[in-house]
C-alpha positions as CSV (number, residue, x, y, z in Angstrom):
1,X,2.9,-33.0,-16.0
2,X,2.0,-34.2,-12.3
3,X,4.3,-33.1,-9.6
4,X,5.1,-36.8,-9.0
5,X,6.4,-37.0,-12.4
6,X,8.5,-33.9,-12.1
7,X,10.3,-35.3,-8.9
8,X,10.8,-38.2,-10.8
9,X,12.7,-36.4,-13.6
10,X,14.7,-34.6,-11.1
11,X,15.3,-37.4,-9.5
12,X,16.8,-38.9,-12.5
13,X,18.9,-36.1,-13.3
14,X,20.6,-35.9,-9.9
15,X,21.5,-40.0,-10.4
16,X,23.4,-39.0,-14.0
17,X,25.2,-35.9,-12.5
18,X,25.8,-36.3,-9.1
19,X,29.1,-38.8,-10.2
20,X,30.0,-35.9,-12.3
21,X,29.7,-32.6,-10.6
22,X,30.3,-34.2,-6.9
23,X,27.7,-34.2,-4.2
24,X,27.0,-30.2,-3.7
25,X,25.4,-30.0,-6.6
26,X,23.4,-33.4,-6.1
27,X,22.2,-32.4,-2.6
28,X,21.0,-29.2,-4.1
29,X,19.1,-30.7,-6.7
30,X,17.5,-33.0,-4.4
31,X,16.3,-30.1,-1.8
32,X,14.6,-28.6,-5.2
33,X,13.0,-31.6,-6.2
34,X,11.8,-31.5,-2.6
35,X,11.2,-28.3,-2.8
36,X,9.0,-28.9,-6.0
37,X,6.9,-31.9,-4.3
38,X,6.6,-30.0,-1.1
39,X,5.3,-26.4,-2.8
40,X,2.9,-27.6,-5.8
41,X,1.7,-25.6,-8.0
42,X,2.0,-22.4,-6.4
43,X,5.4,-22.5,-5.8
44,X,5.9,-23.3,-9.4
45,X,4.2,-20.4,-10.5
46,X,6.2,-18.5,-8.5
47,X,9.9,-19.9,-9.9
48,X,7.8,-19.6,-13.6
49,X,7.3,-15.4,-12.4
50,X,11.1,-15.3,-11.5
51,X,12.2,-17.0,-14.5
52,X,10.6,-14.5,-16.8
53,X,12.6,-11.8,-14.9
54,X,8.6,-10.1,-14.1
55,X,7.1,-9.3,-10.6
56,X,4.1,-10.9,-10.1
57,X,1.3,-8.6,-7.9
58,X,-1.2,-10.7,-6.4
59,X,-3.1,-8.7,-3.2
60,X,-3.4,-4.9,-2.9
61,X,-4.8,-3.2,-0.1
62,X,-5.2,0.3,1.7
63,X,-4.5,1.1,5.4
64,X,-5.4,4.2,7.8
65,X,-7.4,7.3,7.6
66,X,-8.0,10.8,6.4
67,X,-4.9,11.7,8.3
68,X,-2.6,9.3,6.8
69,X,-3.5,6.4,4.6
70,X,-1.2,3.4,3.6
71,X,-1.1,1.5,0.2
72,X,0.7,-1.3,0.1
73,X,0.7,-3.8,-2.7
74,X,2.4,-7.7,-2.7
75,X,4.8,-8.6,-4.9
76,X,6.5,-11.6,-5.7
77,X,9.9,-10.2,-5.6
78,X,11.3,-6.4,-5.1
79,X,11.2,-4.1,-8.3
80,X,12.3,-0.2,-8.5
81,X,9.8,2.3,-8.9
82,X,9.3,6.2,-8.9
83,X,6.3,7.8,-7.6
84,X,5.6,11.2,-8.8
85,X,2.4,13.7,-8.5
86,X,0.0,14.9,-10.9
87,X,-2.9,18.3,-9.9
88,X,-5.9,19.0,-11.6
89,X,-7.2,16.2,-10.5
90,X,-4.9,15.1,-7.1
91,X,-3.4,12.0,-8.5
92,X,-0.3,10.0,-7.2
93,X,1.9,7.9,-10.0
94,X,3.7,4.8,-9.3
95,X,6.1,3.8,-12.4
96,X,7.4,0.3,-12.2
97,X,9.1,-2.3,-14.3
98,X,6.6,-4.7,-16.4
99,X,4.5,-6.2,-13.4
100,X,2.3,-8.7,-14.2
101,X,-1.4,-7.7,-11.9
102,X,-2.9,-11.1,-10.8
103,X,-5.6,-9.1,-8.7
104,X,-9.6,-9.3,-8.5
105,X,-11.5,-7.6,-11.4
106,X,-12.5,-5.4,-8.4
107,X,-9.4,-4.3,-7.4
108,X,-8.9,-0.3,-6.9
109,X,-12.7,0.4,-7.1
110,X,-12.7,1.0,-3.7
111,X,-10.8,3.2,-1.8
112,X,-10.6,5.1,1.9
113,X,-8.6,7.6,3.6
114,X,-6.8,9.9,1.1
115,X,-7.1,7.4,-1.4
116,X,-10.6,7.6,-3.2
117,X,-10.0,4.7,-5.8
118,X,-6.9,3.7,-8.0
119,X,-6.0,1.7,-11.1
120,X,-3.2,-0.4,-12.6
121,X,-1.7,-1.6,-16.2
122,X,0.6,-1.1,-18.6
123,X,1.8,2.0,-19.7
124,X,4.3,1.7,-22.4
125,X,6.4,-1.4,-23.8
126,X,7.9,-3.0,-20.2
127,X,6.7,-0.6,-18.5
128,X,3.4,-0.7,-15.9
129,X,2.2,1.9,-13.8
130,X,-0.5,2.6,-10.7
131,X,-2.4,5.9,-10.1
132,X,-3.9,6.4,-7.0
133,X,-6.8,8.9,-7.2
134,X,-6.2,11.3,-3.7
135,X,-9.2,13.1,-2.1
136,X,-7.1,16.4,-2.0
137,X,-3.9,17.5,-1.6
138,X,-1.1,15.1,-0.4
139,X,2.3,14.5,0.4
140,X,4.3,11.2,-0.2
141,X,5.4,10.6,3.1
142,X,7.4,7.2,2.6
143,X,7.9,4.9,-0.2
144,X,9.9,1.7,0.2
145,X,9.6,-1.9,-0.9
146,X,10.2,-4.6,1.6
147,X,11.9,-7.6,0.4
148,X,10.3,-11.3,1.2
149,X,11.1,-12.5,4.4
150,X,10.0,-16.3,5.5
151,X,6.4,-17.0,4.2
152,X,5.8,-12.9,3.3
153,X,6.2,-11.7,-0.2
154,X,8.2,-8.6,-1.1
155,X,5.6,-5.8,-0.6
156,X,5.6,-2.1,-2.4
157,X,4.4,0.7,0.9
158,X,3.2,4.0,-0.1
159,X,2.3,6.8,2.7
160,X,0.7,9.5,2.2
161,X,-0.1,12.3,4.1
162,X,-2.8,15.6,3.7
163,X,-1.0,18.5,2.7
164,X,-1.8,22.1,1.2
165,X,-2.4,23.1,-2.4
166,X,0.8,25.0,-2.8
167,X,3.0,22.2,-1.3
168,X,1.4,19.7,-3.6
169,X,2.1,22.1,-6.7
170,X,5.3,22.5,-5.8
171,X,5.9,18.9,-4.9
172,X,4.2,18.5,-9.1
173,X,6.4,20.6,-11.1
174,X,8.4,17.3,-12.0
175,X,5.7,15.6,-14.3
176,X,5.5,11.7,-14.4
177,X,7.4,10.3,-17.1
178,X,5.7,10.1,-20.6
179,X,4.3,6.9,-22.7
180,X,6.8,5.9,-25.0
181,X,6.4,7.4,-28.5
182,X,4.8,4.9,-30.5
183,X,5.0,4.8,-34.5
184,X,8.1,6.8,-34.7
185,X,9.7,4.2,-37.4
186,X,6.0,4.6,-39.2
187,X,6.4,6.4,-42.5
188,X,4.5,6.7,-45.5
189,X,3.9,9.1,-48.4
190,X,0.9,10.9,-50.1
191,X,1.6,8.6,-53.2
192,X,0.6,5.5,-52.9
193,X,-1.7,3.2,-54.7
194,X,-3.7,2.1,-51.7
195,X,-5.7,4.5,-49.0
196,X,-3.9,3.9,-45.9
197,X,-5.8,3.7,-42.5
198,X,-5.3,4.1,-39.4
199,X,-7.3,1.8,-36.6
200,X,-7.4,3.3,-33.4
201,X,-8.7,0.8,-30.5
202,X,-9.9,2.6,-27.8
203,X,-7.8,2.8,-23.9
204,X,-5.4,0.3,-23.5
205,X,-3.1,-1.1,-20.7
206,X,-3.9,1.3,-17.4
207,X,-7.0,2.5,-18.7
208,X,-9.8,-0.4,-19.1
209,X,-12.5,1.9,-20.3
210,X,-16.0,0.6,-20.1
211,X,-17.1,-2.1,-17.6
212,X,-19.3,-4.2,-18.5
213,X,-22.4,-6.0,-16.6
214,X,-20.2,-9.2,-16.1
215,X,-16.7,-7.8,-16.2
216,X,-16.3,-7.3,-19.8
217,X,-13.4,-4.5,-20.2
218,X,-13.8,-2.2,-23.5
219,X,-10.3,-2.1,-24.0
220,X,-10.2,-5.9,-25.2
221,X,-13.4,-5.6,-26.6
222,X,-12.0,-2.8,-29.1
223,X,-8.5,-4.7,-29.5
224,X,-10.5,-7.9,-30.6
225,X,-12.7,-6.3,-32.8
226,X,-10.0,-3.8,-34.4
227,X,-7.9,-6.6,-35.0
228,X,-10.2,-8.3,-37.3
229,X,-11.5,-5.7,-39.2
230,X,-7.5,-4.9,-40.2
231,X,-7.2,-8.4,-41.0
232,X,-10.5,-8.0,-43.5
233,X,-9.3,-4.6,-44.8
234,X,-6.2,-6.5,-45.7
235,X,-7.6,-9.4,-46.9
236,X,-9.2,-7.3,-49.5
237,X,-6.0,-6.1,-50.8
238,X,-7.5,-2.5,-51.2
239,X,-6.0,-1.2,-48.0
240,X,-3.3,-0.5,-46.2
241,X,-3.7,-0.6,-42.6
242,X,-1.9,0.5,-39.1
243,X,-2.9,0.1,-35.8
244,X,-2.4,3.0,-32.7
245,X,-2.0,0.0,-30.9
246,X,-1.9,-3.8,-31.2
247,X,-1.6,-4.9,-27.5
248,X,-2.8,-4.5,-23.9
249,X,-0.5,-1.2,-23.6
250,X,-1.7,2.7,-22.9
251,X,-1.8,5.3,-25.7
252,X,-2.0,9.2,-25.1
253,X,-4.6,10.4,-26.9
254,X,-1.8,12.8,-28.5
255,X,0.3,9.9,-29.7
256,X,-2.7,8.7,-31.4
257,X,-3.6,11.5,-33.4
258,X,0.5,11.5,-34.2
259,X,0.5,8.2,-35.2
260,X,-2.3,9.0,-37.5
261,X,-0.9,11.9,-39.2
262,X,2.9,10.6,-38.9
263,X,2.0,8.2,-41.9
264,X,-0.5,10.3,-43.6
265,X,-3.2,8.3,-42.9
266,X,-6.0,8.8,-45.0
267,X,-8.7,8.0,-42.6
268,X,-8.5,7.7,-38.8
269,X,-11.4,5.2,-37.1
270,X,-11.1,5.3,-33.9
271,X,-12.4,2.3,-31.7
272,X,-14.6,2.4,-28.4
273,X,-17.5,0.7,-26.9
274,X,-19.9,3.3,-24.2
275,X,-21.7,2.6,-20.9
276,X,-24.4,4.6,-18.9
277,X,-25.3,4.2,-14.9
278,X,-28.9,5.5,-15.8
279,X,-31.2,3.3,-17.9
280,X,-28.5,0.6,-18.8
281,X,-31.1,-2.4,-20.1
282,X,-32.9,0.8,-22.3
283,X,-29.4,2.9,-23.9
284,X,-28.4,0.2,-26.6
285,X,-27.2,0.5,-30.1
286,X,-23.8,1.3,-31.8
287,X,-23.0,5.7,-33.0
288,X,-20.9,7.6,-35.0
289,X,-19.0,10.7,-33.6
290,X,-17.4,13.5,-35.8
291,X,-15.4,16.2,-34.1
292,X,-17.1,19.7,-33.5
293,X,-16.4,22.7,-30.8
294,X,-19.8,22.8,-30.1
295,X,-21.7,19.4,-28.8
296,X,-24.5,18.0,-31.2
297,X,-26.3,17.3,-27.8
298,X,-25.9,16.2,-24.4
299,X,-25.4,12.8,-24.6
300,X,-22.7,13.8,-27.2
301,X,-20.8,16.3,-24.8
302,X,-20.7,13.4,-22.0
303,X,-19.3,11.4,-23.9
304,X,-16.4,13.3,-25.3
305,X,-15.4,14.1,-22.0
306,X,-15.4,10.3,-20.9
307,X,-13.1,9.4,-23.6
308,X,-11.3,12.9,-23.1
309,X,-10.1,11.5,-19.2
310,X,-8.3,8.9,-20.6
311,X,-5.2,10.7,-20.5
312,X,-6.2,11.9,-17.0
313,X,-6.7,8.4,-15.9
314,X,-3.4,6.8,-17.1
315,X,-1.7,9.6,-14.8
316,X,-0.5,12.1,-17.7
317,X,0.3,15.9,-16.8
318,X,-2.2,17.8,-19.0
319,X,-1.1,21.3,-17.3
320,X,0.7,22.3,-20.7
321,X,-1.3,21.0,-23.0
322,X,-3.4,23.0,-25.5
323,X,-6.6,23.0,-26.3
324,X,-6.4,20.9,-29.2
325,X,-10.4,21.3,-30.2
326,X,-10.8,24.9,-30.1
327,X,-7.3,25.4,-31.9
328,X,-7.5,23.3,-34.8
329,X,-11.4,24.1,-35.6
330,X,-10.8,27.4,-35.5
331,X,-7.9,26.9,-38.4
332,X,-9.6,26.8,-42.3
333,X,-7.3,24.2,-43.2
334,X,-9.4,22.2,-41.3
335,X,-12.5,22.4,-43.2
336,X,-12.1,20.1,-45.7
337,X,-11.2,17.7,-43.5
338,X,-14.1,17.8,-41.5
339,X,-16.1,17.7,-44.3
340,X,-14.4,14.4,-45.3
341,X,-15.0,13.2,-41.9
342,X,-18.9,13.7,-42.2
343,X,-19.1,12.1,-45.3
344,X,-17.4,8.8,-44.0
345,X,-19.5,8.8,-40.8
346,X,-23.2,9.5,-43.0
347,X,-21.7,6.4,-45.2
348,X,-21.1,4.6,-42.1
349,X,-24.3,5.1,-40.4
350,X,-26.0,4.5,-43.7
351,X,-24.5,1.0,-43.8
352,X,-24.8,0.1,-40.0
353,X,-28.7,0.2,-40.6
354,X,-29.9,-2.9,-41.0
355,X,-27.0,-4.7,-39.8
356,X,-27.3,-3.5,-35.9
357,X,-29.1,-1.7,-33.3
358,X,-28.2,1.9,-33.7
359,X,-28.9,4.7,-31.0
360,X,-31.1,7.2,-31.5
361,X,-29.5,10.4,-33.6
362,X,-26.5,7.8,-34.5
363,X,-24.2,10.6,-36.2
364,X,-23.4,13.2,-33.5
365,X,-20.4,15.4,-32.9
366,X,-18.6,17.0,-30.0
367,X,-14.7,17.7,-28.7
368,X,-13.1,14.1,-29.3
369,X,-9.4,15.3,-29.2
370,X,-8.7,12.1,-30.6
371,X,-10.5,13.4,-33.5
372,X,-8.4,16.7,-33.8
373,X,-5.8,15.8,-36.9
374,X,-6.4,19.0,-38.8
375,X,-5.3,16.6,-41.9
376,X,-6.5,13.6,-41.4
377,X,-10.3,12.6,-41.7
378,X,-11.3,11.0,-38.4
379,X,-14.8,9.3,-37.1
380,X,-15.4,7.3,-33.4
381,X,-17.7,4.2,-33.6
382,X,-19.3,3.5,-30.7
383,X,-19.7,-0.3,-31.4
384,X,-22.9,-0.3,-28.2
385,X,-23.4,-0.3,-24.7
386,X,-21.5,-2.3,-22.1
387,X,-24.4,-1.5,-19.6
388,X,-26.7,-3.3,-21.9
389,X,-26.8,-6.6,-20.9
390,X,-27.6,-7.9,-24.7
391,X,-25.2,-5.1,-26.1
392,X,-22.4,-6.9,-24.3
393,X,-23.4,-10.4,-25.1
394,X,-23.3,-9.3,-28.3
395,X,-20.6,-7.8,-28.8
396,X,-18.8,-11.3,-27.7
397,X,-19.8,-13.4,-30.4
398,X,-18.2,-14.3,-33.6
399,X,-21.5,-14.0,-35.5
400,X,-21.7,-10.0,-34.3
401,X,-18.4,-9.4,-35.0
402,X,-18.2,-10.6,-38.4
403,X,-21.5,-8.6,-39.1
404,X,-20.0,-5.2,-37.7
405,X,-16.5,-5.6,-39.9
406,X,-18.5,-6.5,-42.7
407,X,-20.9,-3.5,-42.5
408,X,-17.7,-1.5,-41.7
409,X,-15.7,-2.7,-44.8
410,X,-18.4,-1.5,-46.7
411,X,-18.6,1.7,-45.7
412,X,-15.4,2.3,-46.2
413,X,-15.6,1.0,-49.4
414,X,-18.4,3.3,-50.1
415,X,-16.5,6.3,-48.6
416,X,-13.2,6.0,-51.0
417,X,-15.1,5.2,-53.7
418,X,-16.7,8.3,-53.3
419,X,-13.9,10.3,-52.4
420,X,-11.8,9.4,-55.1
421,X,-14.6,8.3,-57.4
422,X,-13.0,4.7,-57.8
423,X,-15.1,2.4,-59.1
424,X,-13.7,-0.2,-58.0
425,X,-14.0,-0.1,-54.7
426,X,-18.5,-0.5,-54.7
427,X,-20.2,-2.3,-52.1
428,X,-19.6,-6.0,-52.1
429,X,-21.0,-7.4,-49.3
430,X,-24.4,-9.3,-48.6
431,X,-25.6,-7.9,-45.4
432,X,-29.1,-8.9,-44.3
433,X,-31.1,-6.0,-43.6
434,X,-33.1,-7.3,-41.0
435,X,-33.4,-4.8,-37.4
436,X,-32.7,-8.2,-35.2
437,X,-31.1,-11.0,-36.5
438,X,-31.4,-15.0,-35.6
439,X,-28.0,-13.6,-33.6
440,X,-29.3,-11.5,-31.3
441,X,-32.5,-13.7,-31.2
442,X,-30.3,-16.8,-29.6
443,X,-28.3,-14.2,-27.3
444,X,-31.9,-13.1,-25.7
């Protein structure tokens, strides 16, 4: 609908009340029709913002120096925060309402002062959050939010100045509140007719994960592609199927593992695309990861500890949390779960060749802790490389997609069949076994 046609409307609807509700009202509908032809667009936008009772963040920026740096973020109205402080590494946590960010892909890559970089998302159900990465120690000098005045939007101010180690600790005993628990209402039992899985796409709301080339975040990557392989697993009607998370919102890597063993999952996959700064057009393929105290390799042990910061990144305290790898491989119970977990991911990898580019070694292990259900079977698929300019095309298109869920319904297939010697569930599929399809021929 034009603006023009929208004053028009108004228009009409101050001539059929104004008799009615006397000429208050009417002169106030007629300055917002005004106001409506005289804003455009953007002031629409904004009354759309206010209407859905959400701030609307749409410039960030950082002020001042090594001595005392500034962050200030615009807002289109005033919300309540807290900020809090988080060691190990120097982190400050903003917690606010359910902001919606209209800012630049680039936003918070770069930072200056005390402020090295910083991030922004959703943390939890209507709740968002920004961590500010510090160079060192700091203080929270002043925190306010300034409410709009003429033209200027409401704007959130954070100063910060350097401070010692043992006033920062201090300062940190209170952690930053948690993630809300998620799957609390989840329950299942052992007995059931159907395995039950649990699909676990990678990062989520604050944390993007992977970048890719042209911007392509792995957390919507993984969402996308998790939520079609549930819908195949259901569509096959041999599966029941649960999700760590269905939405652009953060997950500790705790509450997934909970999540996991709260319903007794009998398998957990766990979702995540990689990236590499060195030899990004060579590093392509998709993996499989099993969990293991000691590193397969190198490449292995990096990545672990990638996906191992995500907690770090979203701003949680990890000061009392426990070692999760060492303590649960060191515990025989475990065993047999691990050993269930390498038999999925050999059936996996087994069924991935053929269908896409693998890496070399595909099946590797290291310290996953989202990996660590001593009960639970558990594998990460690394679906490819963001860094790979064909990788991330790829990974884009219907055609790939419905070729990776395929291979991955198979597998699966293959696993529980062999696990619980079914023989019903046998490989159905028709997967081309050809090393580059017409698919990745177009993409090149």
């Amino acid at each position: 609908m034009t603006i023009i046609a929208r004053m028009t409307g108004l228009l009409a609807l101050v001539a059929r009340l104004a008799p009615a509700r006397g000429p208050v009202l009417a002169s106030g509908l007629v300055l917002a029709a005004g106001l409506v032809l005289a804003g455009g667009p953007a002031l629409a936008e904004q009354a759309s913002g206010s209407a859905s009772g959400q701030a609307v963040a749409r410039e960030a920026r950082i002020a001042g120096d090594e001595a005392r740096t500034r962050f200030i973020m615009d807002l289109s109205a005033p919300v309540d925060f807290a900020v809090s402080t988080l060691s190990d590494p120097y982190r400050v946590v903003i917690d606010l309402p359910h902001v919606n960010f209209d800012l630049p892909a680039t936003a918070g890559q770069d930072g200056r002062g005390l402020i090295t970089a910083w991030r922004f998302g959703m943390f939890a159900a209507g709740k968002s959050r920004i961590v500010l990465d510090a160079s060192g120690p700091v203080a929270v000098d002043k925190s306010f939010v300034l409410p709009p005045v003429s033209d200027q939007p409401a704007r959130l101010v954070l100063d910060l100045v350097g401070t010692s180690r043992e006033t920062f600790l201090e300062t940190a005993k209170t952690p930053a509140p948690q993630a809300a628990r998620k799957g609390d209402k989840l329950t299942a039992t052992r007995r059931r007719d159907k395995p039950l899985i649990v699909l676990d796409p990678g990062h989520g709301g604050i944390d993007t994960g992977a970048r890719g080339t042209t911007g392509t975040l792995e957390k919507a990557i993984v969402l996308d592609f998790a939520r079609l392989l549930r819908d195949r697993l259901m569509a096959s009607g041999r599966y029941e199927v649960r999700m760590t998370r269905d939405e652009d919102v953060f997950v500790p890597l705790r509450e997934r593992v909970r999540i996991a063993r709260e319903v007794e999952a009998d398998l957990l996959l766990s979702i995540h695309a990689d990236s590499v700064r060195i030899g990004r057009d060579q590093v392509r393929g998709a993996g499989v990861y099993t969990l293991s105290e000691t590193a397969s390799d190198e490449i292995a042990a990096a990545l672990a500890e990638r996906e191992n910061r995500s907690d770090v990144i979203a701003g949680i305290d990890l000061a009392n949390e426990p070692d999760d790898v060492t303590d649960i491989l060191i515990d025989l119970a475990r065993q047999e779960t691990k050993k269930f977990s390498f038999l999925f991911a050999r059936t996996l990898v087994d069924e991935l060749r053929g269908t896409a580019q693998l890496v070399k070694n595909p099946h590797r292990s290291a310290g996953f802790r989202v990996l660590t259900a001593h009960d639970v079977p558990s594998a990460l698929v690394e679906l490819g490389y963001l860094s790979n300019r064909l990788d991330e095309k790829l990974m884009t298109t219907e055609e790939w997609r419905g070729r990776m869920t395929q291979a991955l319904v198979a597998a699966i297939d293959g696993y529980f069949g062999r696990r619980f010697g079914d023989g019903a569930m046998k490989l159905s599929h028709t997967t081309a076994v050809t090393a580059k399809t017409d698919a990745e021929e177009q993409v090149e």
